[in-house]
C-alpha positions as CSV (number, residue, x, y, z in Angstrom):
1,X,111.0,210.3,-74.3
2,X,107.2,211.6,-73.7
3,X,106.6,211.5,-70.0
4,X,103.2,210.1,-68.7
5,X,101.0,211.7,-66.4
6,X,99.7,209.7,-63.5
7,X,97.7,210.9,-60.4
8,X,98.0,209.4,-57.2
9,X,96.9,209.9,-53.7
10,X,99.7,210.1,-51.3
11,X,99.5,209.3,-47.3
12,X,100.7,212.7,-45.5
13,X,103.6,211.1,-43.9
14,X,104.8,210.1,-47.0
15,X,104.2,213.6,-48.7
16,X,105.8,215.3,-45.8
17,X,108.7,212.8,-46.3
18,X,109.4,213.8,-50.1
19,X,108.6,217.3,-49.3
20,X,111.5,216.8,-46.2
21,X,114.0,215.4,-48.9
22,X,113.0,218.5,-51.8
23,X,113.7,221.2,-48.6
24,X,117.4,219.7,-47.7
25,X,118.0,219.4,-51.4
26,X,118.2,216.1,-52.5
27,X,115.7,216.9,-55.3
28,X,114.9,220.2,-56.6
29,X,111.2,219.7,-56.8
30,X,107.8,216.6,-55.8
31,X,107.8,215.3,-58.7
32,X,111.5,214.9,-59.9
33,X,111.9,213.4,-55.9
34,X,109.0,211.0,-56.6
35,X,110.5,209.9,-60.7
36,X,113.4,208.8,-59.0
37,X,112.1,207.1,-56.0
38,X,109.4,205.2,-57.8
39,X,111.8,204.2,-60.6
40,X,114.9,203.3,-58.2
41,X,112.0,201.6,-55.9
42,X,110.8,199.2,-59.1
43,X,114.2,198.4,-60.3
44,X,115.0,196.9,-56.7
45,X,111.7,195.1,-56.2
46,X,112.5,194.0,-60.2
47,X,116.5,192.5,-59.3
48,X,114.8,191.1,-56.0
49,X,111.4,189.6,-56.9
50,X,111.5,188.8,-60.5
51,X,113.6,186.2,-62.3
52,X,114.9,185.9,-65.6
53,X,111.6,183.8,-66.5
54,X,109.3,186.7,-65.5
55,X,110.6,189.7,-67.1
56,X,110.6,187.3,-70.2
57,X,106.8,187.3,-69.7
58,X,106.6,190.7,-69.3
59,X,108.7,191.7,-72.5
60,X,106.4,189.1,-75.1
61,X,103.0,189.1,-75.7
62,X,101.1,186.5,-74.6
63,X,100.9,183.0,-76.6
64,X,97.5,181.5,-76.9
65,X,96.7,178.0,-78.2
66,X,94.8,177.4,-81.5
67,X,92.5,176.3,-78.7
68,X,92.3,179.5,-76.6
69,X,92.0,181.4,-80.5
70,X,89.2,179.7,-81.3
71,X,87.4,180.0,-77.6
72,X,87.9,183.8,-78.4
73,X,86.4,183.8,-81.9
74,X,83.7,181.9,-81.0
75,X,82.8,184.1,-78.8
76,X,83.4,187.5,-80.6
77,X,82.4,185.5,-83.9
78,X,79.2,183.3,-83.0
79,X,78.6,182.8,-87.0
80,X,81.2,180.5,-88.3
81,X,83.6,182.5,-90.3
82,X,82.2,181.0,-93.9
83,X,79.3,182.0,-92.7
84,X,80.4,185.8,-92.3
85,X,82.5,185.5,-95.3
86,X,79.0,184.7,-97.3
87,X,76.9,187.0,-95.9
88,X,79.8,189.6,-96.6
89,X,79.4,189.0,-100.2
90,X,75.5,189.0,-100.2
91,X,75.0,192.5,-99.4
């Protein structure tokens, strides 16, 4: 697994915090301290504030209507597509 970089401003209190938890050992280092903080920290807000329904969501891409398709081609299509299709061939 590639790890992602992300930078982030931190308040001091919460710096000093991590920093407090690297210096009586709990992690070796900032950045393994704040991996497993942030991912323990978004697995409890996910069992608490998410249901089954959501994290569906969030796992499939989204479903549009034929409707909500053609809104979208019409707008990054203004020709109608025979029309493109023909003027493909012309040139």
């Amino acid at each position: 697994m590639v790890d992602e970089v992300v930078h982030s401003r931190l308040k001091k209190e919460d710096l000093e915090l991590l920093d407090r938890l690297v210096t009586l050992g709990y992690y070796s280092n900032r950045s393994e301290a704040i991996r497993a903080l942030l991912s323990k920290g978004l697995k409890e807000f996910a069992d608490q504030q998410l249901t089954t329904a959501n994290l569906e969501q969030l796992k499939a891409p989204p479903v549009l209507s034929a409707t909500q398709l053609a809104e979208i081609s019409q707008k990054l299509f203004p020709s109608s597509i025979s029309k493109l299709v023909t003027e493909g061939r012309e040139r």
